[in-house]
Jmol script that loads the backbone (N, CA, C; Angstrom):
load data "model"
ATOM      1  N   UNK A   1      -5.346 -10.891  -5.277  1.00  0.00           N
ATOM      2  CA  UNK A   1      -4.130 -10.258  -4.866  1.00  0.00           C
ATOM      3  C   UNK A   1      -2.962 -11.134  -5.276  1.00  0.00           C
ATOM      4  N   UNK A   2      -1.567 -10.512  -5.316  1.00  0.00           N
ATOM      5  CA  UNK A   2      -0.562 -11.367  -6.312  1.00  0.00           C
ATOM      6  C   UNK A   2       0.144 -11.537  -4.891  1.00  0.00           C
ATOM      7  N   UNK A   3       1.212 -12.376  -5.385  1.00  0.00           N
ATOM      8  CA  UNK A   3       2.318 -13.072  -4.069  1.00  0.00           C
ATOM      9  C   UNK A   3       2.586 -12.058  -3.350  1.00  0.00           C
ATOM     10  N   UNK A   4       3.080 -12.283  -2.138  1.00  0.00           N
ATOM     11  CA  UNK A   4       3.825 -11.182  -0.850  1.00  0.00           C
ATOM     12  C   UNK A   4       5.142 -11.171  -1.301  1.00  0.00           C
ATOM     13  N   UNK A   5       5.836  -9.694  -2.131  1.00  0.00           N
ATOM     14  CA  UNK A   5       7.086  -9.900  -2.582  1.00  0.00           C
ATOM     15  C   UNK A   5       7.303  -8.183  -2.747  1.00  0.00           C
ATOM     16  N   UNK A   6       7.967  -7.180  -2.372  1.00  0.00           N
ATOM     17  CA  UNK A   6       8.429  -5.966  -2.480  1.00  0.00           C
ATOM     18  C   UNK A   6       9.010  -5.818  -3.993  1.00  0.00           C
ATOM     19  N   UNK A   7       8.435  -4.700  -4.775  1.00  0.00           N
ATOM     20  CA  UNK A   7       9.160  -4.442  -5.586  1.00  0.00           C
ATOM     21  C   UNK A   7      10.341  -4.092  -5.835  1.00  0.00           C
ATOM     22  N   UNK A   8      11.169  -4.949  -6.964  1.00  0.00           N
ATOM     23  CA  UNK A   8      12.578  -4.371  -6.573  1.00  0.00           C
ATOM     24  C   UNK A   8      12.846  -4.289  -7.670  1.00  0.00           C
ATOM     25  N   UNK A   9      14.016  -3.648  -8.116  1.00  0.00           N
ATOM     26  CA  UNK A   9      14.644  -3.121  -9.702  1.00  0.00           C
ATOM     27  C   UNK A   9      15.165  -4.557 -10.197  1.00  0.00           C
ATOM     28  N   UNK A  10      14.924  -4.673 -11.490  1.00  0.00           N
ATOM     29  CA  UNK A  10      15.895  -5.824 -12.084  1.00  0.00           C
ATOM     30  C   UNK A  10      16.735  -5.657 -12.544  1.00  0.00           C
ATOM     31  N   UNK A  11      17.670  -6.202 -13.610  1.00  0.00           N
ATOM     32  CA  UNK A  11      18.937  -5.718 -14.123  1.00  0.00           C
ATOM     33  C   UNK A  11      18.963  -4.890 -15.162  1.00  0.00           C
ATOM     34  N   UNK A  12      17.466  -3.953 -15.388  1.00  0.00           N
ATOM     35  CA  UNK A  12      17.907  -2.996 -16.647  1.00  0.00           C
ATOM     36  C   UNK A  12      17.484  -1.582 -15.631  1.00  0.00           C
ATOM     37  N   UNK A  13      17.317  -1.783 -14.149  1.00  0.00           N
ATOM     38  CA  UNK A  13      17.322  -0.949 -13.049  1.00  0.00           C
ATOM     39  C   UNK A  13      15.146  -0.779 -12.867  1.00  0.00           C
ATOM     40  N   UNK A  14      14.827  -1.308 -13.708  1.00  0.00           N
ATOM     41  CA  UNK A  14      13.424  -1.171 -13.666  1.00  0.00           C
ATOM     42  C   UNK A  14      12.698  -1.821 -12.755  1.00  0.00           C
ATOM     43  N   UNK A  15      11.420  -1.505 -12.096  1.00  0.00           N
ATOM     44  CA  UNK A  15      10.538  -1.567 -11.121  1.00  0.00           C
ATOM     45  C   UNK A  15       9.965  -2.900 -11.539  1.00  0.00           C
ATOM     46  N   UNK A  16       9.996  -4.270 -10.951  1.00  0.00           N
ATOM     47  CA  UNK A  16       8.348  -5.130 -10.968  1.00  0.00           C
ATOM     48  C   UNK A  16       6.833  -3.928 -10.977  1.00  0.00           C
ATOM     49  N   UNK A  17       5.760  -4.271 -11.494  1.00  0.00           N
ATOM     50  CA  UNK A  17       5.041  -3.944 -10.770  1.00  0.00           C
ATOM     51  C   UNK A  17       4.683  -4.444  -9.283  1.00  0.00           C
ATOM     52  N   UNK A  18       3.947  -3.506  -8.225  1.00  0.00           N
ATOM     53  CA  UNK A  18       3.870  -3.706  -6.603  1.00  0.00           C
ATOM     54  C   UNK A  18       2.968  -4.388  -6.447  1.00  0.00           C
ATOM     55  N   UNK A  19       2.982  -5.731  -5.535  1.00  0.00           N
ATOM     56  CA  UNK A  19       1.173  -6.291  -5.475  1.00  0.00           C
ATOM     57  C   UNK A  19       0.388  -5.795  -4.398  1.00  0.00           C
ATOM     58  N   UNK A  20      -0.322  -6.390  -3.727  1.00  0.00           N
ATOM     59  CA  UNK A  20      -0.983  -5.861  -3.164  1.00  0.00           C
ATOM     60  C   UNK A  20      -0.811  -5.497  -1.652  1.00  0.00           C
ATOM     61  N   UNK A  21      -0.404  -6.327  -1.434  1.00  0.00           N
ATOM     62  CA  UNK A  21       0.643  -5.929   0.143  1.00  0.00           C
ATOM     63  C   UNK A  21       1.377  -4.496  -0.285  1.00  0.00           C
ATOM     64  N   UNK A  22       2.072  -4.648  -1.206  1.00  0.00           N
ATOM     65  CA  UNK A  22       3.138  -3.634  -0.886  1.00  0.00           C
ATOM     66  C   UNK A  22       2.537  -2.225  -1.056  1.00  0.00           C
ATOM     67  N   UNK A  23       1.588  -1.955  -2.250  1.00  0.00           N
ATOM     68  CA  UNK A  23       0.547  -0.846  -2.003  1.00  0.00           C
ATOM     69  C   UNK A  23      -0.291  -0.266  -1.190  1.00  0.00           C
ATOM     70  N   UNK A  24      -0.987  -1.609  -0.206  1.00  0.00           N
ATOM     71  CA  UNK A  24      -1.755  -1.476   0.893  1.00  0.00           C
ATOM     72  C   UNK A  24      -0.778  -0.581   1.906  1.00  0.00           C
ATOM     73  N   UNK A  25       0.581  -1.291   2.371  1.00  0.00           N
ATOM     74  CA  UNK A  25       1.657  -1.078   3.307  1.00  0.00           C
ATOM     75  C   UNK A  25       1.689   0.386   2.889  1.00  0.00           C
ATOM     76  N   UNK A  26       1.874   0.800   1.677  1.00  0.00           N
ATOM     77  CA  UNK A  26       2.508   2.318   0.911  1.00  0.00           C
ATOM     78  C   UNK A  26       1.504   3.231   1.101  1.00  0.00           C
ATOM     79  N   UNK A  27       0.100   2.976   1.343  1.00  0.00           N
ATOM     80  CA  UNK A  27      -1.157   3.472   1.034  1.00  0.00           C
ATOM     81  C   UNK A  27      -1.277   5.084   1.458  1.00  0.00           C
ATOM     82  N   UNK A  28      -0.446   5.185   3.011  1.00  0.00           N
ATOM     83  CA  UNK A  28      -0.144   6.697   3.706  1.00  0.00           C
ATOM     84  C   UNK A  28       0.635   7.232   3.031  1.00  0.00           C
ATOM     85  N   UNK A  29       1.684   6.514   2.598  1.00  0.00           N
ATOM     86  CA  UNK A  29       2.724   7.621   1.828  1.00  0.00           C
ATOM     87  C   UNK A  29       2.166   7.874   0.626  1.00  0.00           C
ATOM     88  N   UNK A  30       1.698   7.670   0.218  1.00  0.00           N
ATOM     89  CA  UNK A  30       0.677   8.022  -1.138  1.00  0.00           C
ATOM     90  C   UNK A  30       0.148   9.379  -0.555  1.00  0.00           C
ATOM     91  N   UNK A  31      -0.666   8.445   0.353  1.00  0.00           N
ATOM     92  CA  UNK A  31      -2.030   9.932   0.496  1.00  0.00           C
ATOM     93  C   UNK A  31      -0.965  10.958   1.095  1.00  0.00           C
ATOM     94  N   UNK A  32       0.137  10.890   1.880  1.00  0.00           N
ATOM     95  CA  UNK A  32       0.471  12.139   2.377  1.00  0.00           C
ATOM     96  C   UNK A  32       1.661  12.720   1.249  1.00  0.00           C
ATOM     97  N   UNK A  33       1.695  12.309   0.221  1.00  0.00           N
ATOM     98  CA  UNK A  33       2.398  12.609  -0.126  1.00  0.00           C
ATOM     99  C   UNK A  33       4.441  12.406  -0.057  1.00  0.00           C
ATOM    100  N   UNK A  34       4.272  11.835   0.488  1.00  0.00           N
ATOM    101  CA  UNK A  34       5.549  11.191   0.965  1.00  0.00           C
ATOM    102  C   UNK A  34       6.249  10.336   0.229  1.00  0.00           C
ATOM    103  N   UNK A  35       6.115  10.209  -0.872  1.00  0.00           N
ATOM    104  CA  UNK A  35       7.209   9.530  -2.066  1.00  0.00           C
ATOM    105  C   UNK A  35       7.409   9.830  -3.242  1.00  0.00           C
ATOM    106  N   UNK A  36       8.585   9.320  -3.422  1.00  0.00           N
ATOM    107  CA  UNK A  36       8.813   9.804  -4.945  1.00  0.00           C
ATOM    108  C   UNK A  36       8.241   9.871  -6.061  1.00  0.00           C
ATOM    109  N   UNK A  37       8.349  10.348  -7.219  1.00  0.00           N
ATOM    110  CA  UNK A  37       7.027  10.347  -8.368  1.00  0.00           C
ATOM    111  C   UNK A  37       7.378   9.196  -8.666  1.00  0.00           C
ATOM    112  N   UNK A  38       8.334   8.139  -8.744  1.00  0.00           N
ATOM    113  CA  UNK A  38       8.512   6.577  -9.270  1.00  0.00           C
ATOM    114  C   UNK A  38       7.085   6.124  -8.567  1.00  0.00           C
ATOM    115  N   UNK A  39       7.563   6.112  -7.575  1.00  0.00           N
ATOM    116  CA  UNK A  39       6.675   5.205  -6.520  1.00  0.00           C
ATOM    117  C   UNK A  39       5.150   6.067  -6.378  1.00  0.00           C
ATOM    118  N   UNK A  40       4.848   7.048  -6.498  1.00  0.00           N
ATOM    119  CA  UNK A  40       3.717   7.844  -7.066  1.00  0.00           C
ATOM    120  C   UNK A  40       3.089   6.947  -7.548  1.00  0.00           C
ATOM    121  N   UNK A  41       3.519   6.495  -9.616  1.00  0.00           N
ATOM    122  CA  UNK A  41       3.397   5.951 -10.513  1.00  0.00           C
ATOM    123  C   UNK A  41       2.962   4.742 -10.300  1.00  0.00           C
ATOM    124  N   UNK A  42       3.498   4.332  -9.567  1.00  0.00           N
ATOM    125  CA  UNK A  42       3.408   2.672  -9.469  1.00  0.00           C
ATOM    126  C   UNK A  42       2.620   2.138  -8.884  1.00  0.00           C
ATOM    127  N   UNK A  43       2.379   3.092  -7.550  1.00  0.00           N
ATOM    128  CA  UNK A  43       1.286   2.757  -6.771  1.00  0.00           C
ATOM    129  C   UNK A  43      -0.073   2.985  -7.098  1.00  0.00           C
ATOM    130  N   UNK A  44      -0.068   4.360  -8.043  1.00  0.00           N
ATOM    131  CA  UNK A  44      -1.179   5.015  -8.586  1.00  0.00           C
ATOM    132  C   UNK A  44      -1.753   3.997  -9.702  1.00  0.00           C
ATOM    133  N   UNK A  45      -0.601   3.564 -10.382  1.00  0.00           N
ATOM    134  CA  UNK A  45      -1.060   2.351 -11.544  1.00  0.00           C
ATOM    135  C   UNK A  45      -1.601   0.880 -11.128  1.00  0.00           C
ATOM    136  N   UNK A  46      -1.072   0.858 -10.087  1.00  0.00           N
ATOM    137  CA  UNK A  46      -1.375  -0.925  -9.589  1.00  0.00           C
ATOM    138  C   UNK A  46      -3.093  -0.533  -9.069  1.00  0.00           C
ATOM    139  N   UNK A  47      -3.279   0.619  -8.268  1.00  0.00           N
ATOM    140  CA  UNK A  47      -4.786   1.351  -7.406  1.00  0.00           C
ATOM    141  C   UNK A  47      -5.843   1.151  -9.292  1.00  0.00           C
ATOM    142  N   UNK A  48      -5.111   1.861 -10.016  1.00  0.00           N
ATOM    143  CA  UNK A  48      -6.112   2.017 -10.915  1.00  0.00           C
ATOM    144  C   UNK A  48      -6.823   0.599 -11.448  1.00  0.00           C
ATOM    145  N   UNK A  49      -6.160  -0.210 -11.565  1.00  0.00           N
ATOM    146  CA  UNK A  49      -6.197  -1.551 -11.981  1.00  0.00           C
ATOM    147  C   UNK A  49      -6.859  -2.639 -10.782  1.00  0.00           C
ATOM    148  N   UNK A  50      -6.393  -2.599  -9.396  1.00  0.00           N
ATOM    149  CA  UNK A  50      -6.758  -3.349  -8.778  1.00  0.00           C
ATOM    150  C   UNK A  50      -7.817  -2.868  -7.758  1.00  0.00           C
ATOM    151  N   UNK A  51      -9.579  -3.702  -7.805  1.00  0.00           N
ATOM    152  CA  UNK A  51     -10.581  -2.876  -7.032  1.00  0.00           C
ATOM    153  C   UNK A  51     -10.577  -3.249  -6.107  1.00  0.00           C
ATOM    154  N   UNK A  52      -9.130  -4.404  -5.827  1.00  0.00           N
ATOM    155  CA  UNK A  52      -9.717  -4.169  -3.847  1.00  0.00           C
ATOM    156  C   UNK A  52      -8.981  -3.249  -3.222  1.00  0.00           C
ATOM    157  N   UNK A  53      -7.582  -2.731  -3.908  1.00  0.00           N
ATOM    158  CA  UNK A  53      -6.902  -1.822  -3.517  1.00  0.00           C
ATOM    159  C   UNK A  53      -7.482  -0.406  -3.516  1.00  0.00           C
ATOM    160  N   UNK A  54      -8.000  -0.071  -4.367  1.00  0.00           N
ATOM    161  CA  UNK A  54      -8.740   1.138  -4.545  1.00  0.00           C
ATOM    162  C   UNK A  54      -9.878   1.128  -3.879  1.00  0.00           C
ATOM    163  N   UNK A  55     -10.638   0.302  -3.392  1.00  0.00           N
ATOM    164  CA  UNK A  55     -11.120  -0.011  -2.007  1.00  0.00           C
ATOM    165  C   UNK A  55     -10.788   0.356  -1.226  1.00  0.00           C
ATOM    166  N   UNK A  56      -9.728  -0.137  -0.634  1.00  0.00           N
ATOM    167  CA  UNK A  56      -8.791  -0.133   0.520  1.00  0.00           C
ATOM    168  C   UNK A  56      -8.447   1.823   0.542  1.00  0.00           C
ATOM    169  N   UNK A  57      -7.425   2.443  -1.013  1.00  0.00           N
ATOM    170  CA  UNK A  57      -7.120   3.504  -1.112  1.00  0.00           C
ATOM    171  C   UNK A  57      -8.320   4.663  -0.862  1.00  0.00           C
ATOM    172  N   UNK A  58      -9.456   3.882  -1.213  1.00  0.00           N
ATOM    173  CA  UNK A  58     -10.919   5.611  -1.229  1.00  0.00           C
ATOM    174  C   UNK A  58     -11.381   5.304   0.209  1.00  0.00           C
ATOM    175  N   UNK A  59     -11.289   4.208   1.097  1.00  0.00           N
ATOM    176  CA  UNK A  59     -11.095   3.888   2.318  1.00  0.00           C
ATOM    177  C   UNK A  59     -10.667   5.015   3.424  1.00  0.00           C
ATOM    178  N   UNK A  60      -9.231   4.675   3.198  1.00  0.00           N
ATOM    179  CA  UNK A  60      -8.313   5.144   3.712  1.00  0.00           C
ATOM    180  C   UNK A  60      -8.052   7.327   3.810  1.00  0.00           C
ATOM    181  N   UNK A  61      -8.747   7.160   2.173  1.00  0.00           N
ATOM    182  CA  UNK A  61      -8.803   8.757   1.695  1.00  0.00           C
ATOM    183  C   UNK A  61      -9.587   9.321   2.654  1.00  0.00           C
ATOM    184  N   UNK A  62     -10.928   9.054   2.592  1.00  0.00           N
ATOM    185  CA  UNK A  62     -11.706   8.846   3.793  1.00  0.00           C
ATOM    186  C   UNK A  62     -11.388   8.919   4.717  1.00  0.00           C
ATOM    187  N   UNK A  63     -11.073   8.362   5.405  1.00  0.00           N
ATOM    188  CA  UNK A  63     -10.534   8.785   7.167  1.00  0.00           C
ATOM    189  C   UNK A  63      -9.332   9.456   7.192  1.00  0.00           C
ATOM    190  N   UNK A  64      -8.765   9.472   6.106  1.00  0.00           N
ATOM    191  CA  UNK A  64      -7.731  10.979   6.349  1.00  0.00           C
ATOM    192  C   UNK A  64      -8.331  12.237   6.437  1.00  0.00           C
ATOM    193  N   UNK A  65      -9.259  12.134   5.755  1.00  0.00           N
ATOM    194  CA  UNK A  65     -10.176  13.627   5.886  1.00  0.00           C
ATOM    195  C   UNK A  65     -11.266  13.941   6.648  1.00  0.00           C
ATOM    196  N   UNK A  66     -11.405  12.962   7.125  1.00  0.00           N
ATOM    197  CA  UNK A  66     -12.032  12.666   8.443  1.00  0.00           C
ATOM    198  C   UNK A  66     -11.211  13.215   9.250  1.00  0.00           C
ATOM    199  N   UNK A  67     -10.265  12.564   9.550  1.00  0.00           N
ATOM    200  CA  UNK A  67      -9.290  12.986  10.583  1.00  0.00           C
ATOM    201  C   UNK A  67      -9.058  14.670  10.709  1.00  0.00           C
ATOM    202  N   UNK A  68      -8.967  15.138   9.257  1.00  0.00           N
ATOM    203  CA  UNK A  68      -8.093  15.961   9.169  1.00  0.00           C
ATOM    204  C   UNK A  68      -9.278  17.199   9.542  1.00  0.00           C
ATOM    205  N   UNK A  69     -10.642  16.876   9.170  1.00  0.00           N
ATOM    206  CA  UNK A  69     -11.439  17.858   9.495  1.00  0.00           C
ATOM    207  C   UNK A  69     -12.140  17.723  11.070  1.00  0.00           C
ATOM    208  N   UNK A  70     -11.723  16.540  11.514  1.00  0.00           N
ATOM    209  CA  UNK A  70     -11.765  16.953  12.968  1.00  0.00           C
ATOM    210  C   UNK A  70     -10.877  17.039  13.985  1.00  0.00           C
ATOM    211  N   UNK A  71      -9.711  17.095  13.521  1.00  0.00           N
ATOM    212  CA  UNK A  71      -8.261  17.420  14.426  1.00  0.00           C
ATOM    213  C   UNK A  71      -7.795  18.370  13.457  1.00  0.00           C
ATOM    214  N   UNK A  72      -8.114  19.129  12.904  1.00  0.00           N
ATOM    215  CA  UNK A  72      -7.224  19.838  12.209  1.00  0.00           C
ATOM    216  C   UNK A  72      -6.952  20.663  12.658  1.00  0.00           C
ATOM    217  N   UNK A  73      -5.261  21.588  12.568  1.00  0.00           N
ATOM    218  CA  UNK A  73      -4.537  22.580  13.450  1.00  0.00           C
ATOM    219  C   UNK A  73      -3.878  21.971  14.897  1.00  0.00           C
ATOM    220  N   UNK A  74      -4.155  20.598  15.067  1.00  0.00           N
ATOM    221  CA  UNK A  74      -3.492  20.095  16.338  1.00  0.00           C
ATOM    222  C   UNK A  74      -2.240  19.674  15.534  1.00  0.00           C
ATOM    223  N   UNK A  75      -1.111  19.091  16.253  1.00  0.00           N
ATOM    224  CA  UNK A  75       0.213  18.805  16.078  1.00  0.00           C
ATOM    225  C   UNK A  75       0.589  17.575  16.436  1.00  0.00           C
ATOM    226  N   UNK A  76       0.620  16.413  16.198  1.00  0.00           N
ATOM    227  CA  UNK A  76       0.873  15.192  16.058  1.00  0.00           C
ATOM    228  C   UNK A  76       2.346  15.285  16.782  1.00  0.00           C
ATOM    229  N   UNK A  77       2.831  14.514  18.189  1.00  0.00           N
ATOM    230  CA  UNK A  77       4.406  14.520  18.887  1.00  0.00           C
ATOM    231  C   UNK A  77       4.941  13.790  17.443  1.00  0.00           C
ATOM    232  N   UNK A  78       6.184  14.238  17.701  1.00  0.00           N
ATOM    233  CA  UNK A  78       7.458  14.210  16.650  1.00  0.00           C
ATOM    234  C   UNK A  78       7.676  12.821  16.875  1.00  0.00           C
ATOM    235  N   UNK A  79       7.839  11.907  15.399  1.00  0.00           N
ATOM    236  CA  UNK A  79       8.089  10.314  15.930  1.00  0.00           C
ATOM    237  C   UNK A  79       6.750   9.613  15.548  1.00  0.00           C
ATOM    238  N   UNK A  80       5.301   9.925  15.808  1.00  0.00           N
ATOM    239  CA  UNK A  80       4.149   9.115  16.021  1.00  0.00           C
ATOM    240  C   UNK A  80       4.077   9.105  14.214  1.00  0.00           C
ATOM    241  N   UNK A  81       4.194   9.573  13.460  1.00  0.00           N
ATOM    242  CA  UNK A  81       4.062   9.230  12.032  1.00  0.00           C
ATOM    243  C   UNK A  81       5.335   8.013  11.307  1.00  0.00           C
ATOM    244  N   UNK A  82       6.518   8.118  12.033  1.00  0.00           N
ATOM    245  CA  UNK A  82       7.273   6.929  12.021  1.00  0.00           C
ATOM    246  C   UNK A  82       6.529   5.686  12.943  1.00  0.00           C
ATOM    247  N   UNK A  83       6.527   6.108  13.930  1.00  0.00           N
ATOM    248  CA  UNK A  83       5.839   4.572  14.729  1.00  0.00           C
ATOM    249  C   UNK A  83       4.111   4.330  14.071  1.00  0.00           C
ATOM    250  N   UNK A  84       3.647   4.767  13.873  1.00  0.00           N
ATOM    251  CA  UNK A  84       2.071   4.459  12.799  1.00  0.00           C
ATOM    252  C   UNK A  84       2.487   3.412  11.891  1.00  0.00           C
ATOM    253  N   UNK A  85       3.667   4.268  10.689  1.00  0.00           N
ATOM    254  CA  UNK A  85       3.853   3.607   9.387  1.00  0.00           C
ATOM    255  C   UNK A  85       3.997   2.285   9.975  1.00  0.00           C
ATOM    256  N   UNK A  86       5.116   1.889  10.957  1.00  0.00           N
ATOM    257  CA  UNK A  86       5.650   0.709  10.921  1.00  0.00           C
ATOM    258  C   UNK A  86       4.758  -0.154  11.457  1.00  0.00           C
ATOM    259  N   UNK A  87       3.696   0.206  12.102  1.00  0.00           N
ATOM    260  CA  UNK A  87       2.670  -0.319  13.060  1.00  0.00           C
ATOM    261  C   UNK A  87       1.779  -0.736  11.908  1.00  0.00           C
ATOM    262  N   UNK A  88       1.260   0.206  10.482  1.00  0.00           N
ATOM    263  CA  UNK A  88       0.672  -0.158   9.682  1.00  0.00           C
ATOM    264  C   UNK A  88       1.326  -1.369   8.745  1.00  0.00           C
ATOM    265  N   UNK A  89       2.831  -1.022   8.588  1.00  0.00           N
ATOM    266  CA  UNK A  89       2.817  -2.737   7.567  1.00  0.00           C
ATOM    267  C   UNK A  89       3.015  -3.719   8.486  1.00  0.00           C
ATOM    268  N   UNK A  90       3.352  -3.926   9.704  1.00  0.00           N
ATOM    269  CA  UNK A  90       2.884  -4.788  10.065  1.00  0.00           C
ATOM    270  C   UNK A  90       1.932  -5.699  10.762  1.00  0.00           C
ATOM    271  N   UNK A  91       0.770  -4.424  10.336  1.00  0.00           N
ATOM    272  CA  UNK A  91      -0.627  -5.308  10.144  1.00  0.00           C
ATOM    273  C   UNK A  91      -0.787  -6.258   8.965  1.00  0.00           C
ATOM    274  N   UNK A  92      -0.365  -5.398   8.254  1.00  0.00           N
ATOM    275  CA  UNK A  92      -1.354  -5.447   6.719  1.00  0.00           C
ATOM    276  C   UNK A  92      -1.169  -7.350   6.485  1.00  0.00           C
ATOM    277  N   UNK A  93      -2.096  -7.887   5.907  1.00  0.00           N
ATOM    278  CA  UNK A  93      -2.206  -9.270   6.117  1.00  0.00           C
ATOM    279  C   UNK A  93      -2.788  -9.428   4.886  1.00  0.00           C
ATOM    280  N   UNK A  94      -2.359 -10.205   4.109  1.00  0.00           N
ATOM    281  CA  UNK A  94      -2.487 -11.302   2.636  1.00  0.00           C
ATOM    282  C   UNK A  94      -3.046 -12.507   2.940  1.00  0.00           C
ATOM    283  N   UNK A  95      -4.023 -12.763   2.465  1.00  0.00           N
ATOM    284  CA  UNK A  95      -4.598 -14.065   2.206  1.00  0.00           C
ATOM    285  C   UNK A  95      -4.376 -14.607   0.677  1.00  0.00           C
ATOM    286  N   UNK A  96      -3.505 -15.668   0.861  1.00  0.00           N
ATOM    287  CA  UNK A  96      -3.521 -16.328  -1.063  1.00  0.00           C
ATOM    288  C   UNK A  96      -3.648 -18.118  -0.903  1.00  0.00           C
ATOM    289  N   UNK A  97      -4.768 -18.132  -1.734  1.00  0.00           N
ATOM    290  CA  UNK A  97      -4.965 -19.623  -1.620  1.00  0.00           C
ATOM    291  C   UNK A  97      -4.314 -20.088  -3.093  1.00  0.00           C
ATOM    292  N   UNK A  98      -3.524 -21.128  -2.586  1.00  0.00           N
ATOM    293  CA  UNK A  98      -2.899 -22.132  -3.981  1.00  0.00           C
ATOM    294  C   UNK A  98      -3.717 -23.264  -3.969  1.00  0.00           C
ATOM    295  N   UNK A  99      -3.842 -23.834  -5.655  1.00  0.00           N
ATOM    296  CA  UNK A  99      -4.402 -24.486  -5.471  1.00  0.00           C
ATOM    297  C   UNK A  99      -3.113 -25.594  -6.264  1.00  0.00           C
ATOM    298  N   UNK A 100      -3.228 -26.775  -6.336  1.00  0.00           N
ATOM    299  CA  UNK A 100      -2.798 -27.674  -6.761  1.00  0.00           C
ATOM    300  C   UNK A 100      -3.087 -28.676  -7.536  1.00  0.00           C
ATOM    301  N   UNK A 101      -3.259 -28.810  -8.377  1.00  0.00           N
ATOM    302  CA  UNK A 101      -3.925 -30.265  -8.996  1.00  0.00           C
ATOM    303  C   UNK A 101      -2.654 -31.453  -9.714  1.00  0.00           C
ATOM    304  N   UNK A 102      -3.391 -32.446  -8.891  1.00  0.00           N
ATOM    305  CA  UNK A 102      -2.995 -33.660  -9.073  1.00  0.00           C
ATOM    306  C   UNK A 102      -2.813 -34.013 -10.693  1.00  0.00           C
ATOM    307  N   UNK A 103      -1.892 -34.192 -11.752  1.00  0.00           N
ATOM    308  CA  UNK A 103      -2.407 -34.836 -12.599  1.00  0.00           C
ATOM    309  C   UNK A 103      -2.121 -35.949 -13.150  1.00  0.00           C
ATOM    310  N   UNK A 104      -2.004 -36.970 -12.073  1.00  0.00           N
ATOM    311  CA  UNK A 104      -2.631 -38.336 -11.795  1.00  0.00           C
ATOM    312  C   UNK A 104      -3.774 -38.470 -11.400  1.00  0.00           C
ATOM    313  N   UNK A 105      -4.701 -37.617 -11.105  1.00  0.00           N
ATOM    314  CA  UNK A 105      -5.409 -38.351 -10.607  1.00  0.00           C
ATOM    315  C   UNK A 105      -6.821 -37.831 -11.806  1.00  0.00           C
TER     316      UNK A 105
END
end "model"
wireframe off; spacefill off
backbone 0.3
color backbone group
């Protein structure tokens, strides 16, 4: 997984690619459809490339349809899909080990 850093436009207005935090965090708005085709793209491209994310994404696909085929036709209170999202990125947790080498020694 690459550094904990949000994609942001640079000065020709273009996207970094997203690492892995920020896809994991995005992972619902993907599946529900909830973003723009930029961010579609980006997320869809970083999933294709990275297998722990696409892990994480056929995961996740998974218990949406889970969900959806055993609550389906109920109505979720107004608000609980805002308080989820925010509840979900700030789970989501990065592990990155640096390493360092001495070269003195």
């Amino acid at each position: 997984m690459s550094d904990d850093k949000t994609p942001v436009p640079d000065g020709d207005g273009v996207y970094d690619a997203p690492d892995c935090s920020a896809v994991l965090a995005d992972l619902w708005l993907l599946l529900d459809n909830e973003c723009d085709q930029e961010a579609r793209a980006r997320l869809q491209e970083h999933i294709k490339a990275c297998p722990s994310c696409l892990e994480h994404y056929d995961v996740q696909q998974q218990l949406k349809a889970l969900i959806g085929r055993k609550c389906g036709g109920e109505k979720a209170p107004a608000g609980l899909a805002d308080r989820l999202r925010v509840e979900i990125r700030r789970s989501v947790t990065i592990r990155q080990t640096t390493i360092h080498i001495d070269p003195d020694s």
